[in-house]
C-alpha positions in Angstrom: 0.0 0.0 0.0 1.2 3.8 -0.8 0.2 7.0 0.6 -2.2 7.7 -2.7 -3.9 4.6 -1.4 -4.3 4.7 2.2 -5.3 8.3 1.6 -8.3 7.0 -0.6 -9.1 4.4 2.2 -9.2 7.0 5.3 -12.2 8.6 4.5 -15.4 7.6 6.0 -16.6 6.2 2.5 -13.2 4.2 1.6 -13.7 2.8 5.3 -17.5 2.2 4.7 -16.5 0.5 1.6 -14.1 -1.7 3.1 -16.8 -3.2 5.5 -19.0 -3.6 2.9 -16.8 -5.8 0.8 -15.9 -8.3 3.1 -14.2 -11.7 3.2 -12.2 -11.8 -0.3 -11.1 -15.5 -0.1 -9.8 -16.6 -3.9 -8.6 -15.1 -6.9 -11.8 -15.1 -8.6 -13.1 -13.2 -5.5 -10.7 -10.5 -6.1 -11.5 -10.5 -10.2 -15.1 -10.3 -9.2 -14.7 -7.4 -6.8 -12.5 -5.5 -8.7 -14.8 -5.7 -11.4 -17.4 -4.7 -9.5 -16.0 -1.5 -7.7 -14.6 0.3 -10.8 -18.2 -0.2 -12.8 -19.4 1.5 -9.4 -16.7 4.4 -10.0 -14.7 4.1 -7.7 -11.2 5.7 -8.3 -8.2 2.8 -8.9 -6.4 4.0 -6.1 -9.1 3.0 -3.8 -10.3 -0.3 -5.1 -6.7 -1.4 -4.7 -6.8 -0.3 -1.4 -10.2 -1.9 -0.1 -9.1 -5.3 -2.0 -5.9 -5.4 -0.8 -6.9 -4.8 2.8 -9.9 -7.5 2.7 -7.2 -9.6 1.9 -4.7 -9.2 4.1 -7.5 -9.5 6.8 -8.5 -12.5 6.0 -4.7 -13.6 6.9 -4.4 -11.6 10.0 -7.2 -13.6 11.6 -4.3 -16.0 12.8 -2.4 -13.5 14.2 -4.6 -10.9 15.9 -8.4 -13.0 16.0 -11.9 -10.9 15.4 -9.2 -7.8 16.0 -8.2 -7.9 12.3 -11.9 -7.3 11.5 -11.5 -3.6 12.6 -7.5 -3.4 11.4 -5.5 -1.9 8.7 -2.0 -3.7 7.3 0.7 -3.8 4.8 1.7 -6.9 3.6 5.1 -6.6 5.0 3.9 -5.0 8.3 1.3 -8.2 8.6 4.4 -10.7 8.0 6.5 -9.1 10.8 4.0 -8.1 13.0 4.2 -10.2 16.9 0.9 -12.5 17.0 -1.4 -10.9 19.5 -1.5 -13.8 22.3 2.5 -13.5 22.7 2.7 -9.8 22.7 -0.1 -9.8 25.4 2.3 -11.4 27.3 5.7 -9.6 26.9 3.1 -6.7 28.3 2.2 -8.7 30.9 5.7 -8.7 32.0 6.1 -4.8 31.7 3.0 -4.5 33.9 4.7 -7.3 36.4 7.6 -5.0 36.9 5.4 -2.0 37.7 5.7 -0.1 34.6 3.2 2.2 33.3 4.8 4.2 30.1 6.8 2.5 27.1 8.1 3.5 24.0 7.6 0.9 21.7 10.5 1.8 18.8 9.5 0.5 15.6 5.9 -0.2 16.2 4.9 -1.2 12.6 1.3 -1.6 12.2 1.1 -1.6 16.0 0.9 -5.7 17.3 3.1 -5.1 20.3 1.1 -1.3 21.0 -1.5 -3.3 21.3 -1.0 -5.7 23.6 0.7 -2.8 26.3 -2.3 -0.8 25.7 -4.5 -3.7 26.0 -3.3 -4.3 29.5 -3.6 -0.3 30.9 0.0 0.4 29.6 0.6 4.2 28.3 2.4 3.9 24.7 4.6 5.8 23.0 4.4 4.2 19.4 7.3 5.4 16.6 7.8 4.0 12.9 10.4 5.1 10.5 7.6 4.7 7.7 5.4 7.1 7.1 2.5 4.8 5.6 3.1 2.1 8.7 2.9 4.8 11.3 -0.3 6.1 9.7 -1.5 2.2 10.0 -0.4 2.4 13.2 -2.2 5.4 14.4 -5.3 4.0 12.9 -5.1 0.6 14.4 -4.2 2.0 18.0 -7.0 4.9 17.9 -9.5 2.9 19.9 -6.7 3.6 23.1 -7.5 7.6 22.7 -4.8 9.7 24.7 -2.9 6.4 26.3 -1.7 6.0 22.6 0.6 8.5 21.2 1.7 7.2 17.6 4.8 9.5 15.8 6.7 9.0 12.3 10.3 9.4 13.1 13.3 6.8 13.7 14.1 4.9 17.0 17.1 7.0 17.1 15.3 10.4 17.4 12.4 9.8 19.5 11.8 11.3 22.6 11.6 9.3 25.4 11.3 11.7 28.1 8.8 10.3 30.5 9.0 6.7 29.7 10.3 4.3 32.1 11.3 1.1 29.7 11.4 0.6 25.4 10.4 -2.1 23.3 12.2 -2.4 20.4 11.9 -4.6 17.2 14.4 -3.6 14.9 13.7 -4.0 11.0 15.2 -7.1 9.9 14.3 -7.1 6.2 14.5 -4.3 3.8 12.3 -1.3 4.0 8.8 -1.9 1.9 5.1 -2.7 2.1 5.6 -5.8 0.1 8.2 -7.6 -0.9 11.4 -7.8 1.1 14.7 -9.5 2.0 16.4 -10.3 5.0 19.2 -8.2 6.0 22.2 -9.2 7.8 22.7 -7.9 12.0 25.0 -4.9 10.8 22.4 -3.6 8.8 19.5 -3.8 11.4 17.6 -0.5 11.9 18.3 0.6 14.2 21.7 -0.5 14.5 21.9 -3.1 16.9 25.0 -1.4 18.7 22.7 1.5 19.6 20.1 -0.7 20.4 22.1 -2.3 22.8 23.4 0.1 24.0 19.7 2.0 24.9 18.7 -1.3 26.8 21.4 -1.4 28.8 20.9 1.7 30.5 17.3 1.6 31.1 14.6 -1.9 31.1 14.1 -3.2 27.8 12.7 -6.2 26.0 14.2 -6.1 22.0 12.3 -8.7 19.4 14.9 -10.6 17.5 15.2 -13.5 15.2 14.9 -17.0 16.8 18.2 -18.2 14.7 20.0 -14.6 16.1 24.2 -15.3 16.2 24.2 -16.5 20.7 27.7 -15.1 20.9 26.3 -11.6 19.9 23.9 -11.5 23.0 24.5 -9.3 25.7 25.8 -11.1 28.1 23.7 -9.4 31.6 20.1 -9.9 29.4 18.0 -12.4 29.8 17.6 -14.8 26.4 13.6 -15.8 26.0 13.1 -18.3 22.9 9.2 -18.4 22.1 7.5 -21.1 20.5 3.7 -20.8 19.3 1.7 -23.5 17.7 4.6 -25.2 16.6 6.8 -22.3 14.7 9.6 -21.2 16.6 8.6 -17.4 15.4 11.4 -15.2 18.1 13.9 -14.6 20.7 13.3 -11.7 22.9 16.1 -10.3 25.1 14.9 -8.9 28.7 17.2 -6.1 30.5 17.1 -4.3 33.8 13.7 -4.9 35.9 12.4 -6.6 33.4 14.9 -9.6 33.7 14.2 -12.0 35.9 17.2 -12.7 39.0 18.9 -15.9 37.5 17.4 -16.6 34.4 19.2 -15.7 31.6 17.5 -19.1 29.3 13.8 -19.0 28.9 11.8 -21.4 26.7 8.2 -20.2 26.4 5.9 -22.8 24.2 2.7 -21.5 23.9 -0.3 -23.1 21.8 -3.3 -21.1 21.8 -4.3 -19.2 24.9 -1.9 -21.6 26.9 1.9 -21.7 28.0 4.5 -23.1 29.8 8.1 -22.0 30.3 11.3 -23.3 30.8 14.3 -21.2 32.8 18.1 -21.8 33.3 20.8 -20.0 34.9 22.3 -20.8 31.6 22.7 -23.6 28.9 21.5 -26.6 30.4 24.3 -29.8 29.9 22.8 -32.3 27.6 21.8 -35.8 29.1 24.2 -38.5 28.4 23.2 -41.1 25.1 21.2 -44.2 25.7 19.7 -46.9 23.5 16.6 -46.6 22.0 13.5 -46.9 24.1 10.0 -47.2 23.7 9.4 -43.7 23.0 11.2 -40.9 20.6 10.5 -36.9 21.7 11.4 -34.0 19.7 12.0 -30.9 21.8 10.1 -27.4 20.6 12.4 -25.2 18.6 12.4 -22.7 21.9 13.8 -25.3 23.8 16.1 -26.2 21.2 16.9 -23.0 20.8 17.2 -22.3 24.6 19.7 -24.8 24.4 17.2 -26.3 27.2 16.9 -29.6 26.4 18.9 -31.4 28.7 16.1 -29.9 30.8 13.5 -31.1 29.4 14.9 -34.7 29.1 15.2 -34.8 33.2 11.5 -34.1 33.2 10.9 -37.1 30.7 13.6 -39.2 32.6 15.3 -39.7 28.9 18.0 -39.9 27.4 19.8 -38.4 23.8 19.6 -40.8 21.0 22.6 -39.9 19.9 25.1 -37.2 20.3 24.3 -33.7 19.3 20.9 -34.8 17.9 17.7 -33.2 19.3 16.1 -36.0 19.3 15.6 -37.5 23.3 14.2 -41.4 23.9 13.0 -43.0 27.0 10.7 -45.4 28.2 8.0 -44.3 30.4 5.2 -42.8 29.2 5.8 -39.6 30.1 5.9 -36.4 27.8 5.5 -32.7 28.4 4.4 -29.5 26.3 8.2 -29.2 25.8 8.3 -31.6 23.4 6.6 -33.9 20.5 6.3 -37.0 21.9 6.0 -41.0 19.3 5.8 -44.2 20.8 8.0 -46.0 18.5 6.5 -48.8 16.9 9.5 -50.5 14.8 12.7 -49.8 13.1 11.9 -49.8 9.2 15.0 -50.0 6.8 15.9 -46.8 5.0 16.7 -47.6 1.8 13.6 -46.1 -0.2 12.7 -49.6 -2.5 12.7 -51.6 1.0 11.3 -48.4 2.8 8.3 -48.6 0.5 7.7 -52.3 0.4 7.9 -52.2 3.9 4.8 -49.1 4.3 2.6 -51.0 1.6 3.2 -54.4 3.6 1.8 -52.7 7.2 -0.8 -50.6 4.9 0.4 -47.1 5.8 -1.6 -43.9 3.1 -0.7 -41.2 5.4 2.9 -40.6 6.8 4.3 -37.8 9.0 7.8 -37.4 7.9 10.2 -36.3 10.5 14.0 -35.7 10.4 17.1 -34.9 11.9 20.9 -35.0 11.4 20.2 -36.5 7.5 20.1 -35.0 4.2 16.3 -36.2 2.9 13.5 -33.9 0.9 10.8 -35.5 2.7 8.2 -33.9 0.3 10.2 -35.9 -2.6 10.5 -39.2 -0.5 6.7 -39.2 0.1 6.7 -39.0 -3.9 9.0 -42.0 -4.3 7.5 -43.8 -1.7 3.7 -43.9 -3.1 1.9 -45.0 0.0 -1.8 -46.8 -0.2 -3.7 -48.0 2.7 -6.2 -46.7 5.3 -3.5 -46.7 8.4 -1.5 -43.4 9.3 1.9 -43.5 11.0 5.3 -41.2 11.4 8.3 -41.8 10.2 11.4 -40.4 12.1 14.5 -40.5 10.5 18.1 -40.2 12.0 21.3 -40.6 12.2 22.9 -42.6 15.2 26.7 -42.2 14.5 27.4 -43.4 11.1 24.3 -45.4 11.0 21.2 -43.9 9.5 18.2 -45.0 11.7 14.3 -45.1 10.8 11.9 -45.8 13.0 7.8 -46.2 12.2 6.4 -44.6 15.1 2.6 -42.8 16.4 2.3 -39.6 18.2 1.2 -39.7 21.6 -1.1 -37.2 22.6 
């Protein structure tokens, strides 16, 4: 979206128009609609707008729920924004430490804002891009005077009166569409002076989950967050809003509910055993964390093999910390023998899972042309120079 076209869409008609459109699901929708709107008149510029933001609404239920309904986005801004139920709960930790104002530097179309205002926070909201800030402004409105929204860079904002940031530093190239990771040095703003601000007054700072460790500050507190599945960021914690101790945090959430993991530091892995009846895959976060030795005590298991994140044990215990499989058989790996050997136990659908060797599992599900009514998961790994694969069920 450009400036022509969010200026056509903030008028009481362009919004009214928006509404009236709707869910805009497939590309014939959008044919259909488009159609429609310009025999009505309306100007290009708008039309593009309104489509473009039932869209994008559509995809933003995932993120922010029946919110999006009343949301604007950019494409860009919707990709990188932090999913409502997390940032919810990095303001919950603001609110736990007994803050009341924070800038949030690099608001984009407002996710994090919302959750601080959501919970009573006052919010100073700044974007280096004038259309996004705009967005912004619009999507945090409903707030009234808790919410002030500015166009101007991290650097230059004013934080006079504000007692901690949040800051999520552009990671891609600057755009409303398409755009391309950057590398740390080219960060904006510059991670140096982002550092730099967090160290002399509490901070939390949005990063990339796969973020270089030996870059990390070493007096902040590391958080990994999983959510449904996707390992989606690491946020660091500084001053008050560190905890005492922790300086590894695994948070898995999956829907409205979440569990944590903390450390002093790394956790040491467990040593190897054999394999037992059960295979468990740790969350990215934990991964991440470099958590899962802790994880494994809780399951009383062991590593499958060295440097694999892949535990095994024999009770029947798991834990939102990992995926657990009670293992069913070891199957052999070689893809003719594989496939006889699915067809034999009458396996159609099969979860593909693997670590530690190189296999396209879209393009062995291909070669493998499965029939039958039974499902199964196949886990595939390397166990020093021996490639293991195990036909296994998911527990839970």
């Amino acid at each position: 979206m450009d400036m022509a076209e969010l200026t056509a869409l903030l008028t009481p008609g362009g919004l009214r128009l928006l509404d009236e459109v709707g869910e805009i699901g497939s590309t014939a929708d959008v044919a259909r609609v488009v159609s429609r709107l310009r025999a009505a008149g309306h100007s290009p510029d708008l039309v593009s707008a309104v489509v473009g933001q039932a869209r994008l609404r559509v995809r933003a239920r995932a993120k922010f729920g029946e919110f999006a309904e009343r949301m604007l986005f950019t494409r860009a801004g919707l990709e990188q924004a932090t999913r409502l139920s997390v940032a919810a709960r990095h303001a919950g930790r603001f609110r736990a430490a007994g803050i009341s104002r924070v800038a949030d530097l690099g608001c984009g179309i407002g996710g994090d804002a919302l959750g601080l205002a959501g919970l009573g926070l006052d919010v100073v909201a700044v974007d280096a891009d004038e259309v996004t800030a705009a967005i912004a402004a619009y999507n945090l409105a409903p707030f009234g005077d808790a919410v002030t929204v500015r166009h101007g860079t991290a650097e230059a904002a004013d934080l006079s009166g504000v007692e901690a940031v949040w800051l999520d530093p552009a990671r891609r190239t600057a755009g409303h569409t398409e755009t391309t990771r950057v590398r740390a040095g080219d960060y904006s703003p510059p991670l140096e002076w982002a550092f730099e601000l967090v160290s002399r007054m509490p901070g939390g700072m949005k990063l990339g989950p796969a973020f270089d460790r030996d870059a990390l500050p070493a007096d902040a507190e590391a958080q990994w967050v999983s959510a449904d599945g996707s390992t989606i960021e690491l946020v660091l914690w500084t001053g008050s809003l560190a905890r005492p101790g922790v300086r590894r945090a695994a948070l898995v959430t999956r829907g409205d509910d979440a569990w944590e993991l903390t450390a002093a530091g790394d956790a040491e892995d467990v040593p190897v055993r054999p394999l037992g009846a059960f295979v468990h895959e740790p969350e990215g976060a934990v991964i991440r964390a470099r958590l899962i030795g802790e994880a494994a005590r809780q399951l009383q298991a062991g590593m499958l093999a060295p440097g694999m994140a892949y535990l095994t044990s024999d009770e029947a215990l798991t834990s939102p910390f990992v995926t657990s499989f009670r293992v069913r058989e070891e199957v052999p790996f070689e893809t003719r023998a594989l496939t006889r050997a699915l067809r034999e136990r009458g396996i159609g659908t099969l979860e593909i899972k693997k670590r530690g060797v190189d296999v396209d599992p879209a393009a062995l599900r291909t070669k493998l042309k499965l029939r039958g009514e039974d499902s199964a998961t196949l886990i595939l790994t390397r166990v020093g120079s021996r490639r293991l694969a195990l036909l296994a069920d998911r527990v839970g």
